[in-house]
N, C-alpha and C positions, 0 to 999 in steps of 0.2 A: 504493500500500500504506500510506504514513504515513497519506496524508489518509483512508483508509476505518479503520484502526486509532481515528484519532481520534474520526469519525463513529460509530463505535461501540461505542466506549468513554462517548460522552454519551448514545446512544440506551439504553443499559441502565443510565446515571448510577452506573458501576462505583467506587465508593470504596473502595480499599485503604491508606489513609491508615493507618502504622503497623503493618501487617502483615507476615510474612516468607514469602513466597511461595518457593516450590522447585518448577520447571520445567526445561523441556527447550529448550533452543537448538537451534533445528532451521533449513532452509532454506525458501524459495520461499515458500510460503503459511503454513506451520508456523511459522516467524517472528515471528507474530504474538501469542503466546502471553506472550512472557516481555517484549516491548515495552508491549502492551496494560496486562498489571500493575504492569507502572514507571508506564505514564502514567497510571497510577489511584492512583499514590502508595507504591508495594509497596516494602520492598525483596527484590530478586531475586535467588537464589542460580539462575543456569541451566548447567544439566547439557549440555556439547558434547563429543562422540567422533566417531572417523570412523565411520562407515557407509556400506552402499550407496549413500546419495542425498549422499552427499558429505564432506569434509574435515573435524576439527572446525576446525583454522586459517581454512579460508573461509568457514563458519560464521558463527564468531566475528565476523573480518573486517568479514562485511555487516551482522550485528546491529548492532555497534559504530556506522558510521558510523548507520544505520535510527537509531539511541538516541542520538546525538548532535545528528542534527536532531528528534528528538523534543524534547529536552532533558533525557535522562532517563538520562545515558550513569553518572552519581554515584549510580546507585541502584541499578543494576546490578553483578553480578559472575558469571564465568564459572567453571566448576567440571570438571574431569575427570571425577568420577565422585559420587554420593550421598553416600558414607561421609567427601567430604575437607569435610564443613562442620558443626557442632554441630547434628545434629536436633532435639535439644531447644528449639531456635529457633524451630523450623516452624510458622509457624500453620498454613500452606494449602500442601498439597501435591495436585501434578498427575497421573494416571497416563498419563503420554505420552512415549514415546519414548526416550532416554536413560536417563529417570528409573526406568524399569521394566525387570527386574521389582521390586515392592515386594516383599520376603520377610521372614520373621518378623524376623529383625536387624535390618532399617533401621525395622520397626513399631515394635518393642522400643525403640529408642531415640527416640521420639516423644513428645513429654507427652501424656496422655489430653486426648482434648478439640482437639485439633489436629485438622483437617477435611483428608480427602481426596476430592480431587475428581476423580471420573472420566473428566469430560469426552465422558462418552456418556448412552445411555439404561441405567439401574443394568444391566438384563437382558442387556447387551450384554459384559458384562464378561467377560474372558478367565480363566479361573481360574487360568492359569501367567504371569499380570500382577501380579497381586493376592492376597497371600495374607489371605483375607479373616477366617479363622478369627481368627488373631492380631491385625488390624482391629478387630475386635467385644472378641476380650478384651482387647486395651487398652485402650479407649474410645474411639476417634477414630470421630470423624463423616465417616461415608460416604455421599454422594451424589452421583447422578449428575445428568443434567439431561433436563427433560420436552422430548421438542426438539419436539413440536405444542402448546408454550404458545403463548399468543397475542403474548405479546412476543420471540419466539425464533421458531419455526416455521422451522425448519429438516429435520426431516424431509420438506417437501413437497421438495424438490432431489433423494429418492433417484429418485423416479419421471425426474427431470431427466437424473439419470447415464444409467438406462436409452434416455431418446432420444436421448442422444448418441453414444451405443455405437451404439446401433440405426445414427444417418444415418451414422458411422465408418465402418461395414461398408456402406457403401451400397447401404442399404435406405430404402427411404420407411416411413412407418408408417401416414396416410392409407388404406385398402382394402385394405392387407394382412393375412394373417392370421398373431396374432402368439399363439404358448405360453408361456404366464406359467407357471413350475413352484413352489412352493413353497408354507407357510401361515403365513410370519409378517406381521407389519407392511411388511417388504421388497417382499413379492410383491404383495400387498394394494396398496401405493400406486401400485406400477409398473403392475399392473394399471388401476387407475382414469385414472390419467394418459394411459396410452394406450390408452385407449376413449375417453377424453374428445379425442383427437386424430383420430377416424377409424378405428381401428385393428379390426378385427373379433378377439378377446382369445379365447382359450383358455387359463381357468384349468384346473391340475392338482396335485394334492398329490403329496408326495415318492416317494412308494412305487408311485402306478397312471400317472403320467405317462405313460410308453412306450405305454400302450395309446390316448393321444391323440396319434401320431404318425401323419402321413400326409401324399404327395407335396403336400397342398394346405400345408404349413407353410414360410410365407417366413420367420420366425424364432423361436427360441426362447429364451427368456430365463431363465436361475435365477436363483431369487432367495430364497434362505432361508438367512438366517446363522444359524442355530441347527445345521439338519441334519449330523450327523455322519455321513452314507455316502457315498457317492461316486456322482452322479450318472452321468458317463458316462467309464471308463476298464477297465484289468485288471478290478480290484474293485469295478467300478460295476453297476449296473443296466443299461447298456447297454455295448458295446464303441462305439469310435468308429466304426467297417465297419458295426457297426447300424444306428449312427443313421444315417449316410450313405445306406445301401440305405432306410432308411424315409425320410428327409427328403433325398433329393440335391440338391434346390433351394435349401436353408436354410441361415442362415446360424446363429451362437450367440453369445448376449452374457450374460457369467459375471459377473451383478453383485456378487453371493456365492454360495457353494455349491463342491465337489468336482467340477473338471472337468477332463479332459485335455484342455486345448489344442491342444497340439502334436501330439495324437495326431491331433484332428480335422481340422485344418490339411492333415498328410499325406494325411488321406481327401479332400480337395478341398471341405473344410468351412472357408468363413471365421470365425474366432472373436477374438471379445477377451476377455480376452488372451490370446494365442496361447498358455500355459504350462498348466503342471499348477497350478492355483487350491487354495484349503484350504477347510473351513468354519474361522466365527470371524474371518474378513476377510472386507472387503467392496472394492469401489471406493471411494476415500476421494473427498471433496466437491471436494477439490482438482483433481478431474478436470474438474470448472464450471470454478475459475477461485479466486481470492480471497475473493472476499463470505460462501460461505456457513462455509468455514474461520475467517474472524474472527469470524465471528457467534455459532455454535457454542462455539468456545472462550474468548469473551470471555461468552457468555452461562455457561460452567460456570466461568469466574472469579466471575461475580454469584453463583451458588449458593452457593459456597464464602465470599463475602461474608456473603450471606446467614446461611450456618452460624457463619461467625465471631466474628458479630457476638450471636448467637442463643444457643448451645451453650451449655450448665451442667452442667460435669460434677458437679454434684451431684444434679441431678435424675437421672430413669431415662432410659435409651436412648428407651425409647418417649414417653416427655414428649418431648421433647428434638427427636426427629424430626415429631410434631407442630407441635410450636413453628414448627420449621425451616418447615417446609411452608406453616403459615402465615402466617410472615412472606415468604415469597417467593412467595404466592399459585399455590401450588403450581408455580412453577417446581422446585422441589426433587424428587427420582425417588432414595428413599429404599431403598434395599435389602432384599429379599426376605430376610430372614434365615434362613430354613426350614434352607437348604440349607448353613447356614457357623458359626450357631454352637454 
């Protein structure tokens, strides 16, 4: 983990030299967030609580020693919560983890011109993360990150989650027939990736899906993080006893999207994850492993570099976002403002 932090922290030549970063101290692979920008020169205010995935004391703990063989342990500081450090500091703030939700309070207390970084692709953005309204009328620079730049390219791994799930459930994907369901960029890649592996692909959009089911389906995959309905549950398009009488052979891999798990599971349907799934989450990259996690998040620290080094809050939002854009050859994934302000 140090030595690929380091590695790609040079690969994207991340300089925070001078900067006040505000992230999230998180575990495993998420770790890598608030180290990366110390070792780019930042200093780090990082946000640790307990959570599901763990302690903030153990947390802390592993960071600590991680930042000490970095040598970056004096640049670093640990925080309970957002509100206990002067936002007014902030150059560069994160939306991950701890650190969210951003609500009109912790914007409000921001100088304009401070850059948030979403650390996705801008569309991907949760609206009870980010209050983005308050974002725009402050003037903080928001963007997210183009993750098929050519120096990032980190979207090609969703299609990777999908065969991992897929061999999980052990299934081959070679000569089987597999149901892609969705229509954004998710399904789209997943699909491509496995046709390019053998896989005989039945795409379906959200709503006529059902009517592409039949005993010939070794697996079916959702895959649309936008969709708000519920694939297959009570309130789904299908009950789990459906799917099962239409597809008893198959298995289900919920890489995003509304799905009862544990309902299908009972039907004698194997699924990952075996739970009730949401739209707006997906399988996060960390299910690979490390690489595509640092690369990702050190690539939406460069943005935010990028921004920070960019930004005028004298000019218009629209200059500004330009600018951005082109000085990080459009690494930058600039927000749809239609919808926010």
């Amino acid at each position: 983990m140090i030595g690929l932090i380091g590695r790609i922290v040079r690969h994207f030549n991340l300089d925070l030299t001078g900067a006040v970063v505000l992230t999230e101290a998180a575990n495993n692979a998420f770790a890598c967030t608030c180290l990366a920008a110390a070792l780019a020169g930042a200093e780090v205010f990082a946000v640790a609580r307990d959570t599901g995935y763990g302690k903030a004391v153990d947390i802390i703990d592993t960071i600590d020693a991680m930042a000490r063989q970095l040598g970056v342990r004096t640049q670093m500081r640990f925080i309970e919560a957002v509100e206990n450090m002067d936002l007014s500091r902030v150059d560069i703030a994160t939306n991950l983890g701890p650190v969210r939700p951003l609500q009109a309070g912790i914007i409000q207390a921001m100088r304009p011109g401070a850059t948030l970084a979403l650390m996705c692709e801008a569309w991907e953005v949760r609206p009870a993360d980010v209050d983005l309204s308050a974002a725009h009328n402050k003037g903080l620079a928001v963007f997210g990150t183009n993750e098929d730049h050519a120096e990032v390219d980190v979207f090609s791994y969703v299609g990777l989650v999908a065969v991992k799930m897929i061999l999980s459930l052990g299934r081959e994907i070679a000569g089987n027939t597999i149901l892609v369901v969705g229509t954004d960029k998710f399904a789209a890649r997943s699909a491509y990736i496995l046709d390019r592996l053998g896989a005989v692909v039945i795409m379906a959009d959200n709503v006529s899906w059902p009517s592409r089911l039949s005993p010939e389906i070794d697996v079916a995959v959702f895959a649309d993080y936008t969709f708000a309905g519920t694939y297959i549950g009570i309130d789904g398009r299908l009950r789990p006893e459906d799917f099962a009488r239409h597809c008893p052979q198959a298995c289900v891999a919920v890489l995003c999207g509304r799905v009862d798990g544990h309902g299908l599971v009972a039907q004698g349907i194997p699924c990952l994850p075996d739970t009730m799934t949401t739209s707006l989450r997906m399988i996060t990259f960390d299910y690979l492993g490390e690489l595509p996690v640092v690369k990702l998040h050190t690539a939406g620290l460069k943005v935010a570099e990028y921004s920070w080094r960019t930004w005028d809050p004298d000019r218009t939002r629209d200059k500004n976002e330009k600018a951005v854009i082109s000085a990080s050859a459009g690494m930058a994934d600039p927000v749809d403002w239609n919808n926010y302000a």
